[in-house]
MDAnalysis code that builds the backbone (N, CA, C; Angstrom):
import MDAnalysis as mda
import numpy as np

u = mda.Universe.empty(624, n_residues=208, atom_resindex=np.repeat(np.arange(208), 3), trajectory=True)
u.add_TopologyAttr("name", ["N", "CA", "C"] * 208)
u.add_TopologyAttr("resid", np.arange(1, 209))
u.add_TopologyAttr("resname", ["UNK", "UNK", "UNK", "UNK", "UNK", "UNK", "UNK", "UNK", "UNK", "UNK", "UNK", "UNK", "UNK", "UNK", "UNK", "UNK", "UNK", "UNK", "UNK", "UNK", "UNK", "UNK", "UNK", "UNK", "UNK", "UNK", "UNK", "UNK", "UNK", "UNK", "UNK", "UNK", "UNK", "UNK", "UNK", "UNK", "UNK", "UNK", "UNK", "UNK", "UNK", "UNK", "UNK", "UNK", "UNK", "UNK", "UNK", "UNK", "UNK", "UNK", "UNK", "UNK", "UNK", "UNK", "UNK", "UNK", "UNK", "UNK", "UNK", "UNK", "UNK", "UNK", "UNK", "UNK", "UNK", "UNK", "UNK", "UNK", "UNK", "UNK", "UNK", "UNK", "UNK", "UNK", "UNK", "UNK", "UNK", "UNK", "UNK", "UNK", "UNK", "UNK", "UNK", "UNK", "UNK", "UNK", "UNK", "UNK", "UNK", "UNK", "UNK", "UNK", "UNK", "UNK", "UNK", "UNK", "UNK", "UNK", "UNK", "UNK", "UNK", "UNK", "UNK", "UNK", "UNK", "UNK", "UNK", "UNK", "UNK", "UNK", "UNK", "UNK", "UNK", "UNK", "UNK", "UNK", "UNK", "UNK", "UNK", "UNK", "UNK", "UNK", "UNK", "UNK", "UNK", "UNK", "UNK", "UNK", "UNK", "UNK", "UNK", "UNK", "UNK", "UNK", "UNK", "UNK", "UNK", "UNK", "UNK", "UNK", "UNK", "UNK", "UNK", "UNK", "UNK", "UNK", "UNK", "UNK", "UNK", "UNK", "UNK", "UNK", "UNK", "UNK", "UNK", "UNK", "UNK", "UNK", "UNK", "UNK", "UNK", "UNK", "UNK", "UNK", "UNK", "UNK", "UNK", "UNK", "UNK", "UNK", "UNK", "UNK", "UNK", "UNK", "UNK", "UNK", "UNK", "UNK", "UNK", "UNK", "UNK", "UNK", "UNK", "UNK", "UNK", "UNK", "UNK", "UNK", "UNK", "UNK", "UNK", "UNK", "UNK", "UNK", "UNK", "UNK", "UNK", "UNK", "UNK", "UNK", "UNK", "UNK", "UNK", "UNK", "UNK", "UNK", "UNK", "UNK"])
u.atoms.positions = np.array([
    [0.853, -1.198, 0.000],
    [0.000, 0.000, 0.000],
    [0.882, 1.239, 0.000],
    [0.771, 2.194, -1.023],
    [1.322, 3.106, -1.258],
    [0.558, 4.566, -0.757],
    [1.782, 5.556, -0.448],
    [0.772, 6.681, 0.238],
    [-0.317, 7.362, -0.356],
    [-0.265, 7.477, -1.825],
    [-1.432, 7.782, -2.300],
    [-2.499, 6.988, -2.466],
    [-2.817, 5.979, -2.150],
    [-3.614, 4.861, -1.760],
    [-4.447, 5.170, -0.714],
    [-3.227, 5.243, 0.922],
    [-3.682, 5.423, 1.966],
    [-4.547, 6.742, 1.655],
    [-4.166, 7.727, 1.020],
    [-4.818, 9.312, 1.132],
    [-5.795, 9.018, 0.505],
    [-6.308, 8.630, -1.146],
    [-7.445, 8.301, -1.310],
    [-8.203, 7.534, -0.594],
    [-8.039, 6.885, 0.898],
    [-9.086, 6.300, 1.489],
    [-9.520, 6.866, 2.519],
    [-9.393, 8.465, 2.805],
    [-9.506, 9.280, 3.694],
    [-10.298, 10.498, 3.113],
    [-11.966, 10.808, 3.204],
    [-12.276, 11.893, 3.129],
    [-11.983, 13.447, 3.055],
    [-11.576, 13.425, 4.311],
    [-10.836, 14.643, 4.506],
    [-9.115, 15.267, 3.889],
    [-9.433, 16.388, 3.560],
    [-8.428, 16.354, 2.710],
    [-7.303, 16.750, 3.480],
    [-7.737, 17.070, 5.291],
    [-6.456, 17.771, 6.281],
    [-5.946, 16.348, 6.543],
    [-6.452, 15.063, 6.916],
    [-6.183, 13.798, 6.651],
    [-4.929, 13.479, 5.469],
    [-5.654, 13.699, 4.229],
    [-4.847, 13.167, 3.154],
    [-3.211, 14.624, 3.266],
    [-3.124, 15.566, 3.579],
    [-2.039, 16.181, 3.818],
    [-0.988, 15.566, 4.960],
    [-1.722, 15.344, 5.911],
    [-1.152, 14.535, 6.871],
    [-0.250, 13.432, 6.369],
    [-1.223, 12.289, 6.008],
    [-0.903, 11.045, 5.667],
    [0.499, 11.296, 4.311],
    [-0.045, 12.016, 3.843],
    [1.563, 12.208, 2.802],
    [2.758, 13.214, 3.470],
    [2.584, 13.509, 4.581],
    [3.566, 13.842, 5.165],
    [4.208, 12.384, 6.028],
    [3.400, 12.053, 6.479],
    [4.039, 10.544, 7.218],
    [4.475, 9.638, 6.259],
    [3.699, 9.791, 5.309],
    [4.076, 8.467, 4.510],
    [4.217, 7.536, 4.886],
    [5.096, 5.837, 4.638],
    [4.961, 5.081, 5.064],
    [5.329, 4.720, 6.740],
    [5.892, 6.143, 7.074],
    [5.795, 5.654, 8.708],
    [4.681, 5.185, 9.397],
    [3.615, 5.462, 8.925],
    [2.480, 4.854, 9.897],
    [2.464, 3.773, 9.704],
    [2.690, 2.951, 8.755],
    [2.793, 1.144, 8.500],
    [3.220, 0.820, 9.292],
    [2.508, -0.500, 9.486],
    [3.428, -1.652, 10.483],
    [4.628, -2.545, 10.046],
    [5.597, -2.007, 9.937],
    [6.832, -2.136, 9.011],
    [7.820, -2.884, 9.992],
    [8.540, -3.533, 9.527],
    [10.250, -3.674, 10.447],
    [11.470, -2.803, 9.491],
    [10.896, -1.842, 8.599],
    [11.430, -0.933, 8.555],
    [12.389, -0.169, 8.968],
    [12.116, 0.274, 10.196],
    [12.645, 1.300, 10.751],
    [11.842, 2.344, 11.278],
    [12.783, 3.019, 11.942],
    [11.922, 4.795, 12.386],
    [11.367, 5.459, 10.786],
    [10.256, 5.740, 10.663],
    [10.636, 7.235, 9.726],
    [9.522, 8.604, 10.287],
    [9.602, 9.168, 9.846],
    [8.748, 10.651, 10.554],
    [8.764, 11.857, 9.661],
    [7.666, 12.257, 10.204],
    [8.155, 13.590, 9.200],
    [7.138, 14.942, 10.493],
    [7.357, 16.017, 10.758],
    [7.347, 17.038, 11.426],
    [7.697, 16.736, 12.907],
    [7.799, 17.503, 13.977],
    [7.841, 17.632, 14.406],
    [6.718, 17.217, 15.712],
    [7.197, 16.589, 16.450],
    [5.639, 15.731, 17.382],
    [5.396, 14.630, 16.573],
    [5.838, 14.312, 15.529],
    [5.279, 12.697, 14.432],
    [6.155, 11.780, 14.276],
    [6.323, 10.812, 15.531],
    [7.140, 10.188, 15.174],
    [6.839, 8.682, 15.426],
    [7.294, 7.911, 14.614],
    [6.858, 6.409, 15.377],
    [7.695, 5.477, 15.017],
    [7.740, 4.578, 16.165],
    [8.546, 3.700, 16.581],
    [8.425, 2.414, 15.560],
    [8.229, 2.027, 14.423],
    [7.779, 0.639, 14.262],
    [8.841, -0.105, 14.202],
    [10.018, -0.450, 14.502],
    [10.288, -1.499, 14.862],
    [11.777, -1.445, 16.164],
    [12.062, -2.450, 16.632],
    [12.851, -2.363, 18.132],
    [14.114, -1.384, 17.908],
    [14.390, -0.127, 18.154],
    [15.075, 1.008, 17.777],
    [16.061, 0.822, 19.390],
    [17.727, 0.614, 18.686],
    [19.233, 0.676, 19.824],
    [18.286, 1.951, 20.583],
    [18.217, 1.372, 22.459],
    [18.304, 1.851, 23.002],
    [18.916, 3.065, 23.525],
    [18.685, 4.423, 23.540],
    [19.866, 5.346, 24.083],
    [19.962, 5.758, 25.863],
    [21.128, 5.463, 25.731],
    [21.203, 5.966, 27.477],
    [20.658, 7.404, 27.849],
    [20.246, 7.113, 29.459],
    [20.340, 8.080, 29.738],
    [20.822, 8.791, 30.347],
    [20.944, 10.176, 30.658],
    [22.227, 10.754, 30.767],
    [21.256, 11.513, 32.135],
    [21.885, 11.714, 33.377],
    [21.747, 11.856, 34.642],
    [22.769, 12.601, 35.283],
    [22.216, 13.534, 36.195],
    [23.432, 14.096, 36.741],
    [24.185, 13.569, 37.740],
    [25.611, 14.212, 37.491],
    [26.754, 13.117, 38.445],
    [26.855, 13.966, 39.494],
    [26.919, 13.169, 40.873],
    [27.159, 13.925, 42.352],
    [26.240, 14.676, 42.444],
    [27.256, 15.361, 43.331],
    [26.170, 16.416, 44.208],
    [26.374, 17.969, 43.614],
    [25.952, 17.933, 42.505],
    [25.834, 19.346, 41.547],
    [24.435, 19.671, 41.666],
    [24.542, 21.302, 41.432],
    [23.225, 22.021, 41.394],
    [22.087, 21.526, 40.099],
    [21.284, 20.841, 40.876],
    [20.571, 20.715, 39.763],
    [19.406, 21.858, 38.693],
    [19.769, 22.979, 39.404],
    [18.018, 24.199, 38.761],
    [20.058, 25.556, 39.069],
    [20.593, 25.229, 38.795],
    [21.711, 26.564, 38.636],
    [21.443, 27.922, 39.917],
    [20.949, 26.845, 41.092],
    [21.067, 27.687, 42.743],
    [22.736, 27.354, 43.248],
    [22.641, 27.442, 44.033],
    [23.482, 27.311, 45.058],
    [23.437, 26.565, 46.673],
    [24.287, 25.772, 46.913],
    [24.289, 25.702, 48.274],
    [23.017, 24.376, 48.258],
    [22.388, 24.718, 49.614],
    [20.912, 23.667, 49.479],
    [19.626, 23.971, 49.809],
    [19.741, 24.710, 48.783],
    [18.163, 25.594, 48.546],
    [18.079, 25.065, 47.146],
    [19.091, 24.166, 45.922],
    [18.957, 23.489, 45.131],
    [18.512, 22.776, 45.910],
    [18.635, 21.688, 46.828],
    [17.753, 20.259, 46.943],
    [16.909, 20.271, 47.336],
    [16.420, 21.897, 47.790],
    [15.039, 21.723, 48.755],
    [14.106, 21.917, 46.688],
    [13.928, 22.709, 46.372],
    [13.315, 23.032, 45.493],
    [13.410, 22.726, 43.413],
    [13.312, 21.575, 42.866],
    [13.851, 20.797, 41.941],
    [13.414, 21.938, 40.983],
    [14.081, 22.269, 39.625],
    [13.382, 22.907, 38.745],
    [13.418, 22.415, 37.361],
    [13.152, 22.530, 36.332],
    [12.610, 22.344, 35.321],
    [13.938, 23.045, 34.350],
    [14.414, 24.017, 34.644],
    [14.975, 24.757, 33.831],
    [16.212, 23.671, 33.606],
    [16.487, 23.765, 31.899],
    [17.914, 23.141, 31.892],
    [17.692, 22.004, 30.834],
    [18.399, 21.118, 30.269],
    [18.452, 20.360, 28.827],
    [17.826, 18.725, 28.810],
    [17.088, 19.031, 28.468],
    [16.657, 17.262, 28.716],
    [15.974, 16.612, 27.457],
    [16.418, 15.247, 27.825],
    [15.961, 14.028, 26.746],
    [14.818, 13.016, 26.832],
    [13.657, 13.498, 25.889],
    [12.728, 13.606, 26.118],
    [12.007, 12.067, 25.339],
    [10.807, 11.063, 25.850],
    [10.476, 10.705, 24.892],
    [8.810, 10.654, 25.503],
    [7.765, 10.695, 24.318],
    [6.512, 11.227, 24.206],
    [6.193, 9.767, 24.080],
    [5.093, 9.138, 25.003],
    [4.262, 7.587, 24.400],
    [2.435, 8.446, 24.302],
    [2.160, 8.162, 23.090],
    [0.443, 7.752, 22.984],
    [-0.104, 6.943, 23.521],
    [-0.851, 7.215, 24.073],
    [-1.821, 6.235, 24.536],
    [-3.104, 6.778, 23.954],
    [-3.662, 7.623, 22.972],
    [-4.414, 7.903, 22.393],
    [-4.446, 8.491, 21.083],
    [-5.081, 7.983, 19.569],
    [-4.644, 8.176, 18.678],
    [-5.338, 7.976, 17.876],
    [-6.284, 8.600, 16.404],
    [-7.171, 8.557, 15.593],
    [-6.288, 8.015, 14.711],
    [-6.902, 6.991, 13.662],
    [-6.101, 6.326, 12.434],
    [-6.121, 7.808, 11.644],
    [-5.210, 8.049, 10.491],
    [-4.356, 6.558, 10.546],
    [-3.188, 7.011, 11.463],
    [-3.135, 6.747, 12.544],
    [-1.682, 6.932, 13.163],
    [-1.846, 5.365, 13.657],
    [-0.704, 4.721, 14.347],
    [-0.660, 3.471, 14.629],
    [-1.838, 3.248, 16.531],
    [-1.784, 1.477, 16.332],
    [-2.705, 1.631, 17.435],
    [-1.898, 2.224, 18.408],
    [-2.130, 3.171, 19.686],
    [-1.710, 2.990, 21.119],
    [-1.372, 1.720, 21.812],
    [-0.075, 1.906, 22.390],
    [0.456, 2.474, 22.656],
    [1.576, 2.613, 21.951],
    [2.538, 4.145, 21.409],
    [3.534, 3.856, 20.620],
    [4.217, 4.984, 20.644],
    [5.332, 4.751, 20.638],
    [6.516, 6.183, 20.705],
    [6.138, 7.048, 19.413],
    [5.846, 8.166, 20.293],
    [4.811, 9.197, 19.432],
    [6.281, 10.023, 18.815],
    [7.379, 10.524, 19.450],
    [8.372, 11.306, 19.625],
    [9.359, 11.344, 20.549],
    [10.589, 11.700, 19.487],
    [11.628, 12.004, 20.924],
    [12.927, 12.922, 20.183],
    [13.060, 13.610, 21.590],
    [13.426, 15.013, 21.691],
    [14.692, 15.314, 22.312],
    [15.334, 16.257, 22.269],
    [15.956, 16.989, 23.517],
    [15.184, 18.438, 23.573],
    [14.454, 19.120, 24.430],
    [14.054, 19.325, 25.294],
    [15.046, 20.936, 26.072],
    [14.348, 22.036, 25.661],
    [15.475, 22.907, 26.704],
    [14.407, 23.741, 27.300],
    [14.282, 24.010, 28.750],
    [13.388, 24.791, 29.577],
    [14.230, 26.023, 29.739],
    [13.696, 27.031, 29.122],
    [14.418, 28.475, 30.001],
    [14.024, 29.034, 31.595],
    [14.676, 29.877, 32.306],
    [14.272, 30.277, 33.500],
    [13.043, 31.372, 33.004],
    [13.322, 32.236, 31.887],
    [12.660, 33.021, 31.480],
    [11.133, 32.957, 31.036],
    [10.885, 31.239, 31.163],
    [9.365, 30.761, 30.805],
    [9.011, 30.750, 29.398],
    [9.933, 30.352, 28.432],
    [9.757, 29.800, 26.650],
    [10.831, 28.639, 27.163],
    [10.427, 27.554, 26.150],
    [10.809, 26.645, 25.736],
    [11.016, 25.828, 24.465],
    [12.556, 25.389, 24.260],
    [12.797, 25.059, 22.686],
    [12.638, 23.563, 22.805],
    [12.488, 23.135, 21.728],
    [12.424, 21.489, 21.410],
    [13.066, 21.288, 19.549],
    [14.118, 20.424, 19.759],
    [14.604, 19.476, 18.694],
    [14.000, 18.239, 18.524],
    [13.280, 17.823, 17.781],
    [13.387, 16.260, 17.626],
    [13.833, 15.316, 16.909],
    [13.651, 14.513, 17.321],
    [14.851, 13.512, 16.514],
    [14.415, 13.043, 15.140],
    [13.674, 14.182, 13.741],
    [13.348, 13.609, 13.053],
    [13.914, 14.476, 11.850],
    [13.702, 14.541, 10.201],
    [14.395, 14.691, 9.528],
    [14.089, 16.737, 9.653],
    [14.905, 17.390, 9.340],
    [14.847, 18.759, 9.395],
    [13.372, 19.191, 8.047],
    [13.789, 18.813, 7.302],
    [12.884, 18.998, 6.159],
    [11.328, 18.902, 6.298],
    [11.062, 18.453, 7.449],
    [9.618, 18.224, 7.410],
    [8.512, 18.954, 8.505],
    [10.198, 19.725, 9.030],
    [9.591, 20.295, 10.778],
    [10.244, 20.011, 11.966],
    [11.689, 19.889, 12.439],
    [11.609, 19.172, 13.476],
    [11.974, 20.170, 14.530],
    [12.012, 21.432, 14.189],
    [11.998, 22.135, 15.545],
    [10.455, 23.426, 16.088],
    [10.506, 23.372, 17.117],
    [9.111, 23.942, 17.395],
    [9.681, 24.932, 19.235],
    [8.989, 25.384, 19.773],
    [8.991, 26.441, 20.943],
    [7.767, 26.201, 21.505],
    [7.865, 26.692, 22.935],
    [6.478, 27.271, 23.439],
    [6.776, 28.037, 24.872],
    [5.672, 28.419, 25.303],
    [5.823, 28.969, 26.824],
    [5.265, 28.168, 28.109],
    [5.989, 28.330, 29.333],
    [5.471, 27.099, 30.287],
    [5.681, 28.501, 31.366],
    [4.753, 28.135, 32.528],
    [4.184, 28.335, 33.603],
    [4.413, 27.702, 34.518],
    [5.085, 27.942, 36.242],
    [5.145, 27.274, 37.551],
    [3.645, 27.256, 37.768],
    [3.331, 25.545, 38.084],
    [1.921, 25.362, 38.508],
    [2.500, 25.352, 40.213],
    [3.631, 25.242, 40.785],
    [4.014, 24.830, 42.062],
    [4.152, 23.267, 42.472],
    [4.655, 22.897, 43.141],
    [4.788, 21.517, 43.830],
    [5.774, 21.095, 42.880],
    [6.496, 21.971, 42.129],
    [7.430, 20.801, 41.321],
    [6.871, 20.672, 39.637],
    [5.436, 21.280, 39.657],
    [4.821, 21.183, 38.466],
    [4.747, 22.595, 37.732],
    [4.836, 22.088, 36.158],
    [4.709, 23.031, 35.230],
    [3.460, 22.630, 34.246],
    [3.130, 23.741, 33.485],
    [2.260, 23.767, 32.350],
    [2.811, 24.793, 31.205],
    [2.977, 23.663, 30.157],
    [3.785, 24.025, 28.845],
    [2.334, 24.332, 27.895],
    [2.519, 25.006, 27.371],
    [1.963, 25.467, 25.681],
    [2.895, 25.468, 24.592],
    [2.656, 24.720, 23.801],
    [4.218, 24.406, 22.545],
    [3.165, 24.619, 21.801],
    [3.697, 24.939, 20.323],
    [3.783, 25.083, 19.081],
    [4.714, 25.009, 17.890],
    [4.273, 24.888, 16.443],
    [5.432, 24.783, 15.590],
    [4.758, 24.425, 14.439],
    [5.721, 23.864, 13.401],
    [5.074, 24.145, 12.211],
    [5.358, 22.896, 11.232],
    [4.427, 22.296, 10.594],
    [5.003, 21.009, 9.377],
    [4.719, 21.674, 8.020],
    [6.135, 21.264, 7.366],
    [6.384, 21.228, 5.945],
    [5.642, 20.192, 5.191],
    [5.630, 20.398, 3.822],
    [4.861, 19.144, 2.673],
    [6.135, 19.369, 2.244],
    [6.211, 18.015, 1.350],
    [7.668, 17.911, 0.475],
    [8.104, 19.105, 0.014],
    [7.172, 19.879, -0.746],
    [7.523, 21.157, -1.643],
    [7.937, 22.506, -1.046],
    [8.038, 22.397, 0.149],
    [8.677, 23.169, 1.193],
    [7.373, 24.137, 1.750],
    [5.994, 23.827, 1.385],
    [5.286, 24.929, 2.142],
    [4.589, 24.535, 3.087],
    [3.651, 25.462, 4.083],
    [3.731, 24.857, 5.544],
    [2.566, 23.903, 4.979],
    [2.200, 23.375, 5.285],
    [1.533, 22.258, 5.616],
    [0.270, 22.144, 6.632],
    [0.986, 22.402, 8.055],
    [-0.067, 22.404, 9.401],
    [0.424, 23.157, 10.010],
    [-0.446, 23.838, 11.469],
    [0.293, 24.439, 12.362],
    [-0.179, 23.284, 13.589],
    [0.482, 23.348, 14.272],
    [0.607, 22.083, 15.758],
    [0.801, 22.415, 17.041],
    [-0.043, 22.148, 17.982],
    [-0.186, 22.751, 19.198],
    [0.518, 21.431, 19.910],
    [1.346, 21.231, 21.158],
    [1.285, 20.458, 22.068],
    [1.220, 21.050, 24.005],
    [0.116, 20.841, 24.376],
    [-0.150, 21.337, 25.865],
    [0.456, 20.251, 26.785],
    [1.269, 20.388, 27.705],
    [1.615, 19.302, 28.754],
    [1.580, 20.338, 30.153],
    [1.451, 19.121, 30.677],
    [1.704, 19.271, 32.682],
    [2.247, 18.159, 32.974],
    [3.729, 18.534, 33.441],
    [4.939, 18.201, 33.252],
    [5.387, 18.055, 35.238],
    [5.374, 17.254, 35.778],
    [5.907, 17.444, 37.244],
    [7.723, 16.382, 37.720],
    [8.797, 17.787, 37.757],
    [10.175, 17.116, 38.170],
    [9.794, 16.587, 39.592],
    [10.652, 15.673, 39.609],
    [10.913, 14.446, 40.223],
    [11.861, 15.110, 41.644],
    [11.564, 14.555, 42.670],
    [12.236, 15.728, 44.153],
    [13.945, 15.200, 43.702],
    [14.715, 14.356, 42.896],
    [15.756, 14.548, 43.028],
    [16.725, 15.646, 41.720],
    [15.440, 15.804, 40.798],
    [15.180, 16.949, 40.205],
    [16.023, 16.220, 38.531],
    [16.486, 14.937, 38.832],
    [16.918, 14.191, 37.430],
    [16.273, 13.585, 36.413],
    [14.604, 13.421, 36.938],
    [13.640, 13.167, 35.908],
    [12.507, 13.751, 35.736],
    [11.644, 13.858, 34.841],
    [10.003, 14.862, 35.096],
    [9.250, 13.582, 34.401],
    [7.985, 13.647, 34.821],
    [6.873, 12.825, 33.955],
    [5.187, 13.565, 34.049],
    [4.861, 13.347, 33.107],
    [3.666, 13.998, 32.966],
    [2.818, 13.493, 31.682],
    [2.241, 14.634, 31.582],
    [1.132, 14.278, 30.084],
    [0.808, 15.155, 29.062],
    [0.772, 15.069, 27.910],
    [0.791, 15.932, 26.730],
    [-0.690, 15.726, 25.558],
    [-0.708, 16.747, 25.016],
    [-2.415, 16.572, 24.481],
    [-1.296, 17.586, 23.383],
    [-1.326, 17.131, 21.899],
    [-1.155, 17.100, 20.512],
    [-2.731, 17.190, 19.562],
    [-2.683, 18.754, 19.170],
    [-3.185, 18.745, 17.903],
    [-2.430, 19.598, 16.768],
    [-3.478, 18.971, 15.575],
    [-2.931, 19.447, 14.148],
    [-4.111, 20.394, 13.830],
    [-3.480, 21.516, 13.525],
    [-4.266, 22.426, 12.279],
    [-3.939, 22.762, 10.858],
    [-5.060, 23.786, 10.198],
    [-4.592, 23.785, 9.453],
    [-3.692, 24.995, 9.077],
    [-3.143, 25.214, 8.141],
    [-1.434, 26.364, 7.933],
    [-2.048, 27.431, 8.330],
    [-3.399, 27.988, 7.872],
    [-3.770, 29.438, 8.238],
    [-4.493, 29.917, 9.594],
    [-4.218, 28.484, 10.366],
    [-4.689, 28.885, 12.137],
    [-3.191, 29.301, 12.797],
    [-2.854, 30.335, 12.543],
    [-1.196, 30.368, 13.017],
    [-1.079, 29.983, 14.331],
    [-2.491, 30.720, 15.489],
    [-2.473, 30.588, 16.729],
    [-3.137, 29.103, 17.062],
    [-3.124, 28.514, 16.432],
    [-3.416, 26.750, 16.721],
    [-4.809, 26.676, 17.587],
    [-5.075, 27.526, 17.768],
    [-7.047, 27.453, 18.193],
    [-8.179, 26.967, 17.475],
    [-9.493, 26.592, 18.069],
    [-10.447, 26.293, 17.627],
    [-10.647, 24.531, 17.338],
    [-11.514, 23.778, 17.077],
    [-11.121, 22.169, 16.679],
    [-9.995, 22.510, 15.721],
    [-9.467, 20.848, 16.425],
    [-7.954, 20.706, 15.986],
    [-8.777, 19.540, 14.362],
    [-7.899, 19.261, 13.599],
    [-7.843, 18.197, 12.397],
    [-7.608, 16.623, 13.056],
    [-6.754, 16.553, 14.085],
    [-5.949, 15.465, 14.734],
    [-5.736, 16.077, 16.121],
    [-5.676, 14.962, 16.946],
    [-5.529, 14.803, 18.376],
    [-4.555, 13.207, 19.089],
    [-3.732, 13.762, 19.559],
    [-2.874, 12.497, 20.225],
    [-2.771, 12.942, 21.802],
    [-3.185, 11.624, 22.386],
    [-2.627, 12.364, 23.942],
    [-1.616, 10.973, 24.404],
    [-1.103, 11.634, 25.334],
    [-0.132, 10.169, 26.136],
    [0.536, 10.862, 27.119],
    [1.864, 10.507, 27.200],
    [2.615, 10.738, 28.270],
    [3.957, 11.000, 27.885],
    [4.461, 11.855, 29.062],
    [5.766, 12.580, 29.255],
    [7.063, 11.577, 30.135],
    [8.116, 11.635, 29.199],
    [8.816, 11.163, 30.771],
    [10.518, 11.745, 30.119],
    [11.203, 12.749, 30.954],
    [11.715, 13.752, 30.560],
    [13.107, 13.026, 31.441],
    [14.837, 13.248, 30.903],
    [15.269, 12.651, 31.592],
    [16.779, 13.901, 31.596],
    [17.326, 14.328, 32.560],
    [18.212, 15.569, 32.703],
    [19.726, 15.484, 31.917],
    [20.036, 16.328, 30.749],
    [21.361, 16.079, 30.576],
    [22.374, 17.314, 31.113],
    [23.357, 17.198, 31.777],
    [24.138, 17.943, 32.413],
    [25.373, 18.017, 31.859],
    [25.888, 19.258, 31.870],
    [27.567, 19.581, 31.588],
    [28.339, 18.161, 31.689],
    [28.554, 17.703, 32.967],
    [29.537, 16.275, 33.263],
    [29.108, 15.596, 33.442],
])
């Protein structure tokens, strides 16, 4: 089954844009990874594990001082990120499945950048702004943008999470809600085209 196949069996034509942006990544392939924007990624078949990278000793983990770092964990700082669905309209694959994965940078200043690990050409970097909910918890608003082959935008893409670090301040886990619009909703409001929700689990990379 070829992607123009899959798209002619889809009404909607924000569907059939989609689906030829994924292309055969949504198959159940032993393939490999493939992806295309940013937030679209899937796992189909057993992908080399990557370590994770944790901080060594007794270093500041949120860039305090002293131990008013261990009383209070923060968010700010570089991390390696991976996104699971547990909710997902075809054609994306069934739940549960590695939706995405990232590195991840929180500013103190309250915006946040994201890389993901997928081809540049199709979208793979995006921003947003996050908020102290307290207790350790945040609430992110992301956004960003997917390309079609021919280089024009495609969709605009919202991802909302509430995100809570971990008291030794080396991991966060939480939950994320993904939609797709279309190119001329710049501010990603109103019904979305597509909806994915799942989970967060965020892991700290440090200088040493």
């Amino acid at each position: 089954m070829n992607r123009m196949h899959i798209c002619r069996s889809f009404r909607s034509g924000r569907f059939c844009a989609l689906v030829a942006l994924v292309g055969l990544a949504i198959l159940f392939t032993a393939s490999g990874t493939k992806a295309a924007g940013c937030g679209l990624a899937y796992n189909m078949a057993a992908a080399p594990s990557i370590p994770f990278l944790s901080p060594q000793g007794n270093e500041s983990l949120n860039h305090q001082e002293g131990d008013e770092s261990n009383k209070h964990a923060s968010i700010v700082g570089l991390w390696y990120v991976i996104y699971t669905a547990t909710s997902a309209p075809p054609p994306f694959p069934t739940p549960p499945f590695k939706f995405a994965e990232t590195y991840k940078t929180w500013h103190g200043d309250g915006t946040e950048f994201e890389n993901a690990f997928l081809p540049p050409g199709g979208g793979n970097i995006c921003f947003g702004v996050w908020k102290d909910l307290g207790h350790r918890s945040v609430k992110l608003h992301h956004i960003g943008l997917m390309f079609a082959p021919d280089g024009k935008i495609s969709h605009i893409f919202t991802v909302d999470e509430t995100d809570t670090v971990a008291s030794d301040g080396k991991t966060y886990e939480g939950t994320f809600d993904f939609k797709l619009f279309d190119p001329t909703n710049v501010f990603g409001t109103g019904p979305a085209s597509a909806e994915v929700t799942g989970t967060t689990a965020g892991t700290r990379i440090t200088v040493d």
